[in-house]
PDB file of N, CA, C and O in Angstrom, chain B, residues numbered from 101:
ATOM      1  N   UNK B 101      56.909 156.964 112.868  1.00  0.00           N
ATOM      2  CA  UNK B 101      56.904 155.512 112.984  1.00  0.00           C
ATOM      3  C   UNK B 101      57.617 154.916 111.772  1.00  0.00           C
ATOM      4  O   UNK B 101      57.245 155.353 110.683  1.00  0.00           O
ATOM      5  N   UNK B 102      58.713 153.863 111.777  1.00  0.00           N
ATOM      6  CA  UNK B 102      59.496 153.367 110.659  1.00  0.00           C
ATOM      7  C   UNK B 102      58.819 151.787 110.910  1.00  0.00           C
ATOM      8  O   UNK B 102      58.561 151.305 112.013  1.00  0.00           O
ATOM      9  N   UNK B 103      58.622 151.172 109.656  1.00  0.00           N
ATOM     10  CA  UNK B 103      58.179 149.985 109.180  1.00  0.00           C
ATOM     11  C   UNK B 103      59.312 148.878 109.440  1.00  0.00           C
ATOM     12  O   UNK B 103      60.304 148.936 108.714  1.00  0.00           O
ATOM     13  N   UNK B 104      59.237 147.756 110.532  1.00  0.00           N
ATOM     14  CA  UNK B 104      60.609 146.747 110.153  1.00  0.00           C
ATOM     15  C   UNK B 104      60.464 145.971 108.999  1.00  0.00           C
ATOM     16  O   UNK B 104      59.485 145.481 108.436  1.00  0.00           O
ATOM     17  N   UNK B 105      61.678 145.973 108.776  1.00  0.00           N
ATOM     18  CA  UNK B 105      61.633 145.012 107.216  1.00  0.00           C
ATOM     19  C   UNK B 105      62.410 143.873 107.515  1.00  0.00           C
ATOM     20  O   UNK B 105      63.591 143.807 107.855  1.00  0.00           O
ATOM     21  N   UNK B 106      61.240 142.637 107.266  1.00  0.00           N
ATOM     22  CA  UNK B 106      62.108 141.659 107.579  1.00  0.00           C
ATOM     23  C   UNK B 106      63.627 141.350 106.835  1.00  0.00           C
ATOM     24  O   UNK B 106      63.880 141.745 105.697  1.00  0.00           O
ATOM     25  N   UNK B 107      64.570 140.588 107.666  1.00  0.00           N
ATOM     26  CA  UNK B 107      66.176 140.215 107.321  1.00  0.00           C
ATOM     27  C   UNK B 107      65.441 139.585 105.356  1.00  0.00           C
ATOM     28  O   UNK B 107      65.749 140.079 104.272  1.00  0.00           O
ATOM     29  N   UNK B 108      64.726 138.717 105.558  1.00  0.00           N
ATOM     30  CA  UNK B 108      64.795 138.100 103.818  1.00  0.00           C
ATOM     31  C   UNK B 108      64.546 139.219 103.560  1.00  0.00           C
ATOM     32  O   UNK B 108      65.577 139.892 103.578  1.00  0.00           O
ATOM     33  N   UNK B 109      63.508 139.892 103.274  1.00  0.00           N
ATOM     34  CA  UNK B 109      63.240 140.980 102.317  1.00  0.00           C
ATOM     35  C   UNK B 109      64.288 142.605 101.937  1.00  0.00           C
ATOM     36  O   UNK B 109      64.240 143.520 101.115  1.00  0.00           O
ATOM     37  N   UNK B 110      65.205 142.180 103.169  1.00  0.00           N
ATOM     38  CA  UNK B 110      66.317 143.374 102.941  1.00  0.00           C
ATOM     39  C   UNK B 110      67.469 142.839 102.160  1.00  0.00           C
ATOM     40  O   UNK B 110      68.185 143.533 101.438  1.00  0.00           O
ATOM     41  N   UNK B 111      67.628 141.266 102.397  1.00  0.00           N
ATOM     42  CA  UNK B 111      68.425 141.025 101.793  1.00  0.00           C
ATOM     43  C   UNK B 111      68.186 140.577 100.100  1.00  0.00           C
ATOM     44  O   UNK B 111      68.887 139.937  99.317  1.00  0.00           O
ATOM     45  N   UNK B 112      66.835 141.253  99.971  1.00  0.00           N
ATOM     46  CA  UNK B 112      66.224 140.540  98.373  1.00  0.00           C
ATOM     47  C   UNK B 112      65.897 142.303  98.005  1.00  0.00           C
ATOM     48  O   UNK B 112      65.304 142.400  96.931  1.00  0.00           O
ATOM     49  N   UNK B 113      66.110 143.368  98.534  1.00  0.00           N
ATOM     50  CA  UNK B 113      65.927 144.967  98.291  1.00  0.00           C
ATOM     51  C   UNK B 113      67.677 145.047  97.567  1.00  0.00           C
ATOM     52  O   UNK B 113      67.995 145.425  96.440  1.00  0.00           O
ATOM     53  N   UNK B 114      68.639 144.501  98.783  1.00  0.00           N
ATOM     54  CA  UNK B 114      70.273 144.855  98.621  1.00  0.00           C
ATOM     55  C   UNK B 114      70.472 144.201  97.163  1.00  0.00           C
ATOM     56  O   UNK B 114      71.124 144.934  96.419  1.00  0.00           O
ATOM     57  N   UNK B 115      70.140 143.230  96.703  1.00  0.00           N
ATOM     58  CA  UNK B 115      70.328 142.456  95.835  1.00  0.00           C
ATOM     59  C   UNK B 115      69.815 143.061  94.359  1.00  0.00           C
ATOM     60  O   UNK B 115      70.496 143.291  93.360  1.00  0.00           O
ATOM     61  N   UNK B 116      68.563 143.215  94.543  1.00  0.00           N
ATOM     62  CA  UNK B 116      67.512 144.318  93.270  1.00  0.00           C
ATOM     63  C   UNK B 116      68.876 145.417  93.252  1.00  0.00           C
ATOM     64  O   UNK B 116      69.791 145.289  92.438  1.00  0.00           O
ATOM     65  N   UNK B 117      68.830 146.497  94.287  1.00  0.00           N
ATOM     66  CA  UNK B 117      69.587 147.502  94.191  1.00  0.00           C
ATOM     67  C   UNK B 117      70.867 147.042  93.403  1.00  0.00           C
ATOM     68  O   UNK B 117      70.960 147.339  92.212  1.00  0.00           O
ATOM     69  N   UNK B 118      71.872 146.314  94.041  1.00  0.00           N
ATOM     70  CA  UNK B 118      72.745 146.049  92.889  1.00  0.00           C
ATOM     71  C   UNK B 118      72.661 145.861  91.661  1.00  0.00           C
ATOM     72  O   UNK B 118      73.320 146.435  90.794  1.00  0.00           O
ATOM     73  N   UNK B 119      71.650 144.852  91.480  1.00  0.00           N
ATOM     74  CA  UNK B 119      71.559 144.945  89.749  1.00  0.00           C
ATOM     75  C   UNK B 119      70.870 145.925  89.181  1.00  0.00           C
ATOM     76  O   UNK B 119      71.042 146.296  88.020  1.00  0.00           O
ATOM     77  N   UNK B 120      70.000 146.426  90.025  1.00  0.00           N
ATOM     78  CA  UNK B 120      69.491 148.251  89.139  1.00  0.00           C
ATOM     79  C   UNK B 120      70.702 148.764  89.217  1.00  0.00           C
ATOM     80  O   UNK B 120      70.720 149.271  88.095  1.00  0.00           O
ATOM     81  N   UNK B 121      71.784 149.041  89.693  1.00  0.00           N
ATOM     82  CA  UNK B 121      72.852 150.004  89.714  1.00  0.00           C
ATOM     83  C   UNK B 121      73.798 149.101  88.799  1.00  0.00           C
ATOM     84  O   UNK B 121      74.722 149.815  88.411  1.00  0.00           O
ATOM     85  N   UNK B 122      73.861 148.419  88.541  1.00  0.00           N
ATOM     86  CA  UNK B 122      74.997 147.420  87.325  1.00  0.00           C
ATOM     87  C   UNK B 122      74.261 147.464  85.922  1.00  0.00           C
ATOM     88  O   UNK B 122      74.638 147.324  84.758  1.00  0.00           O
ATOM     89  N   UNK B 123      73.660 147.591  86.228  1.00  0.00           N
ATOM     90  CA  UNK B 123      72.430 148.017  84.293  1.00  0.00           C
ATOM     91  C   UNK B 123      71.789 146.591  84.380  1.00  0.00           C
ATOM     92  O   UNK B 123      70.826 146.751  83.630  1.00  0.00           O
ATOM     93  N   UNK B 124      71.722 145.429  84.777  1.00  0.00           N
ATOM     94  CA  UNK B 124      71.321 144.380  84.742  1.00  0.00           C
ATOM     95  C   UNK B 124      69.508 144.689  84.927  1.00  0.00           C
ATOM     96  O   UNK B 124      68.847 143.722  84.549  1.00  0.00           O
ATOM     97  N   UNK B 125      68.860 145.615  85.330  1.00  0.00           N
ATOM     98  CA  UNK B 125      67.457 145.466  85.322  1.00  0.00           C
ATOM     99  C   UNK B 125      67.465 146.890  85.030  1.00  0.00           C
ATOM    100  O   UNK B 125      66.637 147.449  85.750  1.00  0.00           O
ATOM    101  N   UNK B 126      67.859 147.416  84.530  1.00  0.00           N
ATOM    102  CA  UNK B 126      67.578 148.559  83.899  1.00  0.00           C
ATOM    103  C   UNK B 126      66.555 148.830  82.849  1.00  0.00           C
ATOM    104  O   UNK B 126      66.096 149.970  82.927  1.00  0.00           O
ATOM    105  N   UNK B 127      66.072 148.097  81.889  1.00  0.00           N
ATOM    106  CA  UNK B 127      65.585 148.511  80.961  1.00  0.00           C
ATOM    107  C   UNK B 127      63.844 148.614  81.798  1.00  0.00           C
ATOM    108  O   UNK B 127      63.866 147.981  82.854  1.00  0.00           O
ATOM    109  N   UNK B 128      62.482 149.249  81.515  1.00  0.00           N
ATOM    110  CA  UNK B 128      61.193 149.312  81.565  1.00  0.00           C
ATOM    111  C   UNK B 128      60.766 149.535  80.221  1.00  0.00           C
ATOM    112  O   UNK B 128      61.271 149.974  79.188  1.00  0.00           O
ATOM    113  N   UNK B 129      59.289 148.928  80.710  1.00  0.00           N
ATOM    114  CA  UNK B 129      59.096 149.197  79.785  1.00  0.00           C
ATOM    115  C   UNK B 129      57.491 150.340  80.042  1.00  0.00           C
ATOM    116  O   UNK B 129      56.802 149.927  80.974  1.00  0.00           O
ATOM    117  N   UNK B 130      56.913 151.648  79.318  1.00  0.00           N
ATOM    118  CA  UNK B 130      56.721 152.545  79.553  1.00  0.00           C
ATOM    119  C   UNK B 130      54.951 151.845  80.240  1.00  0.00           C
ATOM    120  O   UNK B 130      54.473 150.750  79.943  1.00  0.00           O
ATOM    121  N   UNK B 131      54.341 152.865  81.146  1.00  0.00           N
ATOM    122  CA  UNK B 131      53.102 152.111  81.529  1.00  0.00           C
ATOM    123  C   UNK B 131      51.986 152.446  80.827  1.00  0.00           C
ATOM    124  O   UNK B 131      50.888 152.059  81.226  1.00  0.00           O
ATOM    125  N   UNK B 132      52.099 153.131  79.805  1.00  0.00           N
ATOM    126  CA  UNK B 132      51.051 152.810  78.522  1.00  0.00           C
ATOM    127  C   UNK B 132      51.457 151.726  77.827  1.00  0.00           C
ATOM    128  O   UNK B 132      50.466 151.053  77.541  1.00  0.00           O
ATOM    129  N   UNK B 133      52.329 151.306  77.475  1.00  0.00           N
ATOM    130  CA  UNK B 133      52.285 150.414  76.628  1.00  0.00           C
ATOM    131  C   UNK B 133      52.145 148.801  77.502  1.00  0.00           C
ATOM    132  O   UNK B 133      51.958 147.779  76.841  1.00  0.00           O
ATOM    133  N   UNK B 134      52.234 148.767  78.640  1.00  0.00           N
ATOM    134  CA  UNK B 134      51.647 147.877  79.464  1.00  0.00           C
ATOM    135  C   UNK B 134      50.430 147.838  79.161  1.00  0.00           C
ATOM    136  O   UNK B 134      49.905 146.774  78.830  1.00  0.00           O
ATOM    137  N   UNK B 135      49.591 149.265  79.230  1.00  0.00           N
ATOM    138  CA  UNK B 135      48.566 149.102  79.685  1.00  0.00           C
ATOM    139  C   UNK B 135      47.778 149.263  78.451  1.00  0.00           C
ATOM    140  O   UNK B 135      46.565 149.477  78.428  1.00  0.00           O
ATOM    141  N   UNK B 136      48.523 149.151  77.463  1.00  0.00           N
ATOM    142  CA  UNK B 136      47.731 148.412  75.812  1.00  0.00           C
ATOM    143  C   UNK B 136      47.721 147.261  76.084  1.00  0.00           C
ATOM    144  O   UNK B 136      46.575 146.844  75.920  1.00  0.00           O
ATOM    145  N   UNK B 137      48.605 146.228  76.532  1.00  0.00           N
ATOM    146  CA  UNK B 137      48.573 145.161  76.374  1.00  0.00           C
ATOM    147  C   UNK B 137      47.731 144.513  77.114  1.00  0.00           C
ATOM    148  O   UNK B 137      47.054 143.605  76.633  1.00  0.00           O
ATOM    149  N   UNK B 138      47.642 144.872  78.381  1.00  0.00           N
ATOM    150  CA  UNK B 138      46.861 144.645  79.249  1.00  0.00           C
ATOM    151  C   UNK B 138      45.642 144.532  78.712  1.00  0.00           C
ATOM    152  O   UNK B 138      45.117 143.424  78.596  1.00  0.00           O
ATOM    153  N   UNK B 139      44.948 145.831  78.257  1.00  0.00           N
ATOM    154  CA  UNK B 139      43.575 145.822  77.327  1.00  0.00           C
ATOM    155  C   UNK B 139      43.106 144.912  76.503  1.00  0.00           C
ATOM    156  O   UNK B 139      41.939 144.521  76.503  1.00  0.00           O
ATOM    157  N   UNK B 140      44.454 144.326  75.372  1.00  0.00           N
ATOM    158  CA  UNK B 140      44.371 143.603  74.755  1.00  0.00           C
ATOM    159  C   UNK B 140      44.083 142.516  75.504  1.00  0.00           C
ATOM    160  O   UNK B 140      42.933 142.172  75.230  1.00  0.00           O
ATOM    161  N   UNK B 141      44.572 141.799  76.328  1.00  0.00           N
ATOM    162  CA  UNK B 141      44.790 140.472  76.755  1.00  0.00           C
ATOM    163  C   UNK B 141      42.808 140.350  77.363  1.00  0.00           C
ATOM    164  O   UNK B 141      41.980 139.438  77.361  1.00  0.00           O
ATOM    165  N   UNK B 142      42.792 141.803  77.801  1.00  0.00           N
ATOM    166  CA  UNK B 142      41.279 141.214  78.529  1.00  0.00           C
ATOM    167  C   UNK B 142      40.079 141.389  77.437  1.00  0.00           C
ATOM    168  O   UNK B 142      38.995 140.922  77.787  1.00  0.00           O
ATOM    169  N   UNK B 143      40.155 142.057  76.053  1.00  0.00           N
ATOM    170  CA  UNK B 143      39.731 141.923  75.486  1.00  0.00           C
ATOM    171  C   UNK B 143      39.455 141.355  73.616  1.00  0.00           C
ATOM    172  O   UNK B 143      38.709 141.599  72.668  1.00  0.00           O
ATOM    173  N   UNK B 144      40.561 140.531  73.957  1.00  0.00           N
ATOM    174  CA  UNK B 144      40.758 140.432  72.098  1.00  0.00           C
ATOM    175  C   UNK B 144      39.980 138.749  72.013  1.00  0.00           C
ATOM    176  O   UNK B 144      39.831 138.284  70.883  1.00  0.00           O
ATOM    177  N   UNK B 145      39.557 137.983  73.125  1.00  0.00           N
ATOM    178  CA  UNK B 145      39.059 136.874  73.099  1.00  0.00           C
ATOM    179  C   UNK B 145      39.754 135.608  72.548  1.00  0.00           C
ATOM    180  O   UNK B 145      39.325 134.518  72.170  1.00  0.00           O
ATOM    181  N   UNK B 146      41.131 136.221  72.655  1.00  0.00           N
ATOM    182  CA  UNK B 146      41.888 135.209  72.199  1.00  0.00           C
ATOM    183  C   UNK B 146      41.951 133.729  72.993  1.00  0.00           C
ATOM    184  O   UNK B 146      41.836 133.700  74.218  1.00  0.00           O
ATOM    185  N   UNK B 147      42.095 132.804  72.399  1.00  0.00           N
ATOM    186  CA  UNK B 147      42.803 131.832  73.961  1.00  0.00           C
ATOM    187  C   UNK B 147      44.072 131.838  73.887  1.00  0.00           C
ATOM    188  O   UNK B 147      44.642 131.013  73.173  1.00  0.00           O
ATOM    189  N   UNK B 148      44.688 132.668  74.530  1.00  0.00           N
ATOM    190  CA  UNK B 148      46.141 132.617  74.729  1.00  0.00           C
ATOM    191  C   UNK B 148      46.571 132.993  76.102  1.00  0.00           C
ATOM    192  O   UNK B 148      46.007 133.941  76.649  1.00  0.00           O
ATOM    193  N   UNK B 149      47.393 132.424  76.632  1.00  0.00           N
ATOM    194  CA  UNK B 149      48.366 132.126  78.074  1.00  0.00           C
ATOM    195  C   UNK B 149      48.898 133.613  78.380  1.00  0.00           C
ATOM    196  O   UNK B 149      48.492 134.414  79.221  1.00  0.00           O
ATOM    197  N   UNK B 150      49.742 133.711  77.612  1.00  0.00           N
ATOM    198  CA  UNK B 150      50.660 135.282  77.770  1.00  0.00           C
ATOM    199  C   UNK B 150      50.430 135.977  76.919  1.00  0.00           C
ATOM    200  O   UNK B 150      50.050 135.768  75.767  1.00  0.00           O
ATOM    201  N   UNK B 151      50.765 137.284  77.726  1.00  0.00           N
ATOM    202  CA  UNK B 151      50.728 138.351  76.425  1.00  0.00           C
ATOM    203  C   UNK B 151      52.047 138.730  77.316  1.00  0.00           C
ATOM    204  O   UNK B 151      52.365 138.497  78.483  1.00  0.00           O
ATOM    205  N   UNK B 152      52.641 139.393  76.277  1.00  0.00           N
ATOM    206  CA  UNK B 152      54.406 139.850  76.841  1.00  0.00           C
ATOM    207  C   UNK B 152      54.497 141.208  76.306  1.00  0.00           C
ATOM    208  O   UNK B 152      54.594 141.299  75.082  1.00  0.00           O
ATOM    209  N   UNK B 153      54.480 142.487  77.139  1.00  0.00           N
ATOM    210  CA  UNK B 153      54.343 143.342  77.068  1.00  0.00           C
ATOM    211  C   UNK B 153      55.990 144.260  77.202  1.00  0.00           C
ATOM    212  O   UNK B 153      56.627 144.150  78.250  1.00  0.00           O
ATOM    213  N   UNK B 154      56.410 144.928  76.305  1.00  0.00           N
ATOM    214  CA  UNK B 154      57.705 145.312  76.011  1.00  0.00           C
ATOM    215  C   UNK B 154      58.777 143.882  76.205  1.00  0.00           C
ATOM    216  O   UNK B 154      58.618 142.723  76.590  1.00  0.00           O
ATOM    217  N   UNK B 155      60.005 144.766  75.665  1.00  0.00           N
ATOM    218  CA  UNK B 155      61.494 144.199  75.260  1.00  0.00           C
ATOM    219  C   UNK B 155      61.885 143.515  76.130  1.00  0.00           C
ATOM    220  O   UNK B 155      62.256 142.415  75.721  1.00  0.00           O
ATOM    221  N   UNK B 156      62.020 143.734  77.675  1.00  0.00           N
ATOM    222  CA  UNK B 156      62.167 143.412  78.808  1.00  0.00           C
ATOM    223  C   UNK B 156      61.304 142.407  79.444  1.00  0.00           C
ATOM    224  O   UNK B 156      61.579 142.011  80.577  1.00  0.00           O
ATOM    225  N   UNK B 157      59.994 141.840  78.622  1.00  0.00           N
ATOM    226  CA  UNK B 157      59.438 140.840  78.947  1.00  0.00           C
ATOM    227  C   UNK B 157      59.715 139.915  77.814  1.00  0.00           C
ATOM    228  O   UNK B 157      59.879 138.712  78.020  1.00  0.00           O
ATOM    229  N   UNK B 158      59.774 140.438  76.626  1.00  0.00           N
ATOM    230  CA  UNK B 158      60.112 139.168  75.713  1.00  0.00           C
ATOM    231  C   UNK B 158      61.459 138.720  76.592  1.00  0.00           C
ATOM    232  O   UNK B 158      61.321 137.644  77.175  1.00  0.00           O
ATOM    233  N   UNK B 159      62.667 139.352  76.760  1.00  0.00           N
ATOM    234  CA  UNK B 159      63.818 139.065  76.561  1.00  0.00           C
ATOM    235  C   UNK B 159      63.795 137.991  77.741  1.00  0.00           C
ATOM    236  O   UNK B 159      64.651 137.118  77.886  1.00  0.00           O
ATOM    237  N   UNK B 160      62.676 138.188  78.568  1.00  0.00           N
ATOM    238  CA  UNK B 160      62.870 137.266  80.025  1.00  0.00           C
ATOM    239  C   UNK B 160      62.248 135.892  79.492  1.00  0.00           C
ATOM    240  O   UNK B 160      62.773 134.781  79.574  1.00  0.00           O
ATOM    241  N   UNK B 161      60.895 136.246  78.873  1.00  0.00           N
ATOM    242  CA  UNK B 161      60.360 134.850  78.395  1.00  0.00           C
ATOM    243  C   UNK B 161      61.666 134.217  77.184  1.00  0.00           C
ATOM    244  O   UNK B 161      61.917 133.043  77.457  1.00  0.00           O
ATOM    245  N   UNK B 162      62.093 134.484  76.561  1.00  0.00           N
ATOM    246  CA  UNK B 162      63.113 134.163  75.540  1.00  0.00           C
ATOM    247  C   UNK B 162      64.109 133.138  76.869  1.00  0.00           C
ATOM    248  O   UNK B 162      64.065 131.912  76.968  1.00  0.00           O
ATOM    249  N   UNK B 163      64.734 133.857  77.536  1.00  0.00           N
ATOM    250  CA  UNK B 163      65.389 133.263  78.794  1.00  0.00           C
ATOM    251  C   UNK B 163      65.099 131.897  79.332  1.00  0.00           C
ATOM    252  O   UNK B 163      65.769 130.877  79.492  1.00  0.00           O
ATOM    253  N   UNK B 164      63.459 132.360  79.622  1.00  0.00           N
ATOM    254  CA  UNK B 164      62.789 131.049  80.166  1.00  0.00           C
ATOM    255  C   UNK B 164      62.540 129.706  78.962  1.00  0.00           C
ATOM    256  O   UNK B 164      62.516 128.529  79.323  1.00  0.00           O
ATOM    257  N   UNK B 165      62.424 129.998  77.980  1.00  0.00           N
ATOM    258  CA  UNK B 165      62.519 129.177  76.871  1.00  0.00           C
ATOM    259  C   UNK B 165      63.826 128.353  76.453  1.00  0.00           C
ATOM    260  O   UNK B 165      63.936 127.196  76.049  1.00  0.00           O
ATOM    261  N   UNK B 166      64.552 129.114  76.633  1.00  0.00           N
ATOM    262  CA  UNK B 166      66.257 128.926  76.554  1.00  0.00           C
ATOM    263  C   UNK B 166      66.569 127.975  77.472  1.00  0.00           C
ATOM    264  O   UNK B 166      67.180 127.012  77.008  1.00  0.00           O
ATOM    265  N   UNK B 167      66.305 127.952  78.778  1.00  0.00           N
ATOM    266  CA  UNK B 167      66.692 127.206  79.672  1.00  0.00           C
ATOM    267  C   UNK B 167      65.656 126.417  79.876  1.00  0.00           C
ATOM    268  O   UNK B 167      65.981 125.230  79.904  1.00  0.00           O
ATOM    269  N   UNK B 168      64.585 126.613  80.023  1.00  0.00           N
ATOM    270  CA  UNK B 168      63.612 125.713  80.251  1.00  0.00           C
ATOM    271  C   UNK B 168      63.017 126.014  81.670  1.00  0.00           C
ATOM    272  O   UNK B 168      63.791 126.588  82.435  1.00  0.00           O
ATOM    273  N   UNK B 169      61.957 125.764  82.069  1.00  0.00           N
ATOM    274  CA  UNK B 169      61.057 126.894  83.293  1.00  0.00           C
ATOM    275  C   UNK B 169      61.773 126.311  84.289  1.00  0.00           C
ATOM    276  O   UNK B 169      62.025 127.276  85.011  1.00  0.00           O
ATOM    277  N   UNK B 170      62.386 125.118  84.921  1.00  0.00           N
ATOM    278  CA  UNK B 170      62.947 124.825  86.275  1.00  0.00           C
ATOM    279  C   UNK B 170      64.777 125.475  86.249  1.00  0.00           C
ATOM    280  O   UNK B 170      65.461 125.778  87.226  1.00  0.00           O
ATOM    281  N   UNK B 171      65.037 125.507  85.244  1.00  0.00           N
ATOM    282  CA  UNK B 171      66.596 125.958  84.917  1.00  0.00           C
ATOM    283  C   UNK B 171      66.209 127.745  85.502  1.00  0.00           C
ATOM    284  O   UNK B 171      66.734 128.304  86.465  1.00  0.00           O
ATOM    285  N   UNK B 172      65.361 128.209  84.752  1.00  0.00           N
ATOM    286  CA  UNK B 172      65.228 129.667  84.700  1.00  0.00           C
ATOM    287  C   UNK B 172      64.633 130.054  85.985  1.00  0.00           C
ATOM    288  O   UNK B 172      64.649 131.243  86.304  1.00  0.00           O
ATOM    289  N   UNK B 173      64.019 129.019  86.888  1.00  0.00           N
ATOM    290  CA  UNK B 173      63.658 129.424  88.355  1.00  0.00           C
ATOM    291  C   UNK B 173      64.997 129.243  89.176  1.00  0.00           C
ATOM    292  O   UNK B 173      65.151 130.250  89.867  1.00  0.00           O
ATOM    293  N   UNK B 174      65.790 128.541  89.318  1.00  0.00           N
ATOM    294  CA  UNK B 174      67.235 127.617  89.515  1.00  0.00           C
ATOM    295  C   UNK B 174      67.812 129.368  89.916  1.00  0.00           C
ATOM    296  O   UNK B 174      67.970 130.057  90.924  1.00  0.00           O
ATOM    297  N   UNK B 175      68.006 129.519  88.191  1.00  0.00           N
ATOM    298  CA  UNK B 175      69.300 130.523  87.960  1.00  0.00           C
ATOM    299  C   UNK B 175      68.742 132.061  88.642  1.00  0.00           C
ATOM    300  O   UNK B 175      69.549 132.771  89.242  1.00  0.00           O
ATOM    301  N   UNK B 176      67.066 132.543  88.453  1.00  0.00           N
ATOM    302  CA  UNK B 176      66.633 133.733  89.205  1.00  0.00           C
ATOM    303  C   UNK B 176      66.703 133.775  90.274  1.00  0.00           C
ATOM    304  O   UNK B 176      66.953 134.835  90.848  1.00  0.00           O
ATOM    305  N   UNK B 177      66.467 132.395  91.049  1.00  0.00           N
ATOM    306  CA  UNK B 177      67.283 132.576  92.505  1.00  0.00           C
ATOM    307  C   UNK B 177      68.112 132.852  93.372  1.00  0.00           C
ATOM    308  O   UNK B 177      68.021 133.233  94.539  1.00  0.00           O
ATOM    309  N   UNK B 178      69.594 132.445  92.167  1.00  0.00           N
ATOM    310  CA  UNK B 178      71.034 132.592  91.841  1.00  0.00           C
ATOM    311  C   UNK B 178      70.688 133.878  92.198  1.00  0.00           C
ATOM    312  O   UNK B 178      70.361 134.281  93.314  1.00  0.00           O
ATOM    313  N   UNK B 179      70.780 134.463  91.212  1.00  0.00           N
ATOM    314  CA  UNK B 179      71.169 135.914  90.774  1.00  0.00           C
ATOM    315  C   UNK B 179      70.629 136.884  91.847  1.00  0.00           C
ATOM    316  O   UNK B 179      71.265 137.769  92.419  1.00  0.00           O
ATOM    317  N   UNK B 180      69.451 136.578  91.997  1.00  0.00           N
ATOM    318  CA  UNK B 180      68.313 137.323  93.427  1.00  0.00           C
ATOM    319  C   UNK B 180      69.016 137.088  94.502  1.00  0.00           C
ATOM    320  O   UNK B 180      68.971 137.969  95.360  1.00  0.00           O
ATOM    321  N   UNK B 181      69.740 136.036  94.743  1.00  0.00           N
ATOM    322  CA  UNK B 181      70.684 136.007  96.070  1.00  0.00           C
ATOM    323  C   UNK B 181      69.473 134.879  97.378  1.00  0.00           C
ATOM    324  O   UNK B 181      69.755 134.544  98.529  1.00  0.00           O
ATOM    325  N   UNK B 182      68.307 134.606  96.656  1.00  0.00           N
ATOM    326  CA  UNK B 182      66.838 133.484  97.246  1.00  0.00           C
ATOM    327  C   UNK B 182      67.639 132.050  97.885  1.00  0.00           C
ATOM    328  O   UNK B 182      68.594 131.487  97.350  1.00  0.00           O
ATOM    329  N   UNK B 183      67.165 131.768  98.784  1.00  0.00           N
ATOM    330  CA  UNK B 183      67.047 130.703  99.483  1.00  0.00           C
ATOM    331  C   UNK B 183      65.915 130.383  99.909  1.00  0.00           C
ATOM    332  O   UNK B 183      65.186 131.080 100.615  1.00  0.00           O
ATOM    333  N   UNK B 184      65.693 129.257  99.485  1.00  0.00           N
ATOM    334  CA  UNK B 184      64.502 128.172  99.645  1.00  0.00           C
ATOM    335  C   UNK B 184      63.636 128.548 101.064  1.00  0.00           C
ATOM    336  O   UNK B 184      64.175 128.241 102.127  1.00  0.00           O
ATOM    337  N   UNK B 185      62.241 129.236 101.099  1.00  0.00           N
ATOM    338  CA  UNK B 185      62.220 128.982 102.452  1.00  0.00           C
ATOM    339  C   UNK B 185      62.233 127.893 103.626  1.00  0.00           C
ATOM    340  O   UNK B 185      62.316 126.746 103.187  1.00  0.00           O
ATOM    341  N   UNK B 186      62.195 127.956 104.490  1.00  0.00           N
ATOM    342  CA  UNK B 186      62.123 126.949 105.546  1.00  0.00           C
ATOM    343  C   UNK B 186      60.586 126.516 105.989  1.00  0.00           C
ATOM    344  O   UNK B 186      59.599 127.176 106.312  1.00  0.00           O
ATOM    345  N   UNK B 187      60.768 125.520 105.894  1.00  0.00           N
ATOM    346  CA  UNK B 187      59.680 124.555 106.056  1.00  0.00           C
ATOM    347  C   UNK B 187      59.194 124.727 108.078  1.00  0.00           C
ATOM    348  O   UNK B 187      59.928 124.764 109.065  1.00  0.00           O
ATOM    349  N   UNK B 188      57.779 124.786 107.954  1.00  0.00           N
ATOM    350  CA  UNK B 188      57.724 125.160 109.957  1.00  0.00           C
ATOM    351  C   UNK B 188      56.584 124.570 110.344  1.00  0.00           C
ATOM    352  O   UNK B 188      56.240 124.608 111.525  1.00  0.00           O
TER     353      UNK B 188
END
């Protein structure tokens, strides 16, 4: 039995794939060190919003700062190849 995949979601797989294959989302970051942070966040009692766990999350929040949160939703759409869904 094969799973259909809807038309959006193949055309948001084709899109990932390109930029994993162009180095554009290449970098991870390892899942221990997620999963320090993770720990941290549920236990250090801080009040804080984010915790940003590896290079690849600063560099995105840095992004979102840069442009500002509606610019940086704008342009991930761009790049993702996203269209707005339709309203029904």
């Amino acid at each position: 039995m094969q799973a259909k995949i809807d038309q959006d979601y193949e055309t948001l797989n084709k899109r990932l794939g390109e930029l994993f294959a162009d180095g554009t989302l290449i970098t991870f970051t390892e899942a221990e060190k997620i999963a320090a942070v993770v720990y941290e966040a549920a236990t250090d009692s801080k009040d804080q919003l984010r915790y940003l766990a590896g290079e690849d999350a600063k560099k995105i929040a840095q992004q979102r700062l840069n442009q500002g949160s509606e610019n940086f939703r704008i342009n991930l759409r761009q790049t993702l190849n996203l269209n707005a869904p339709e309203l029904k």
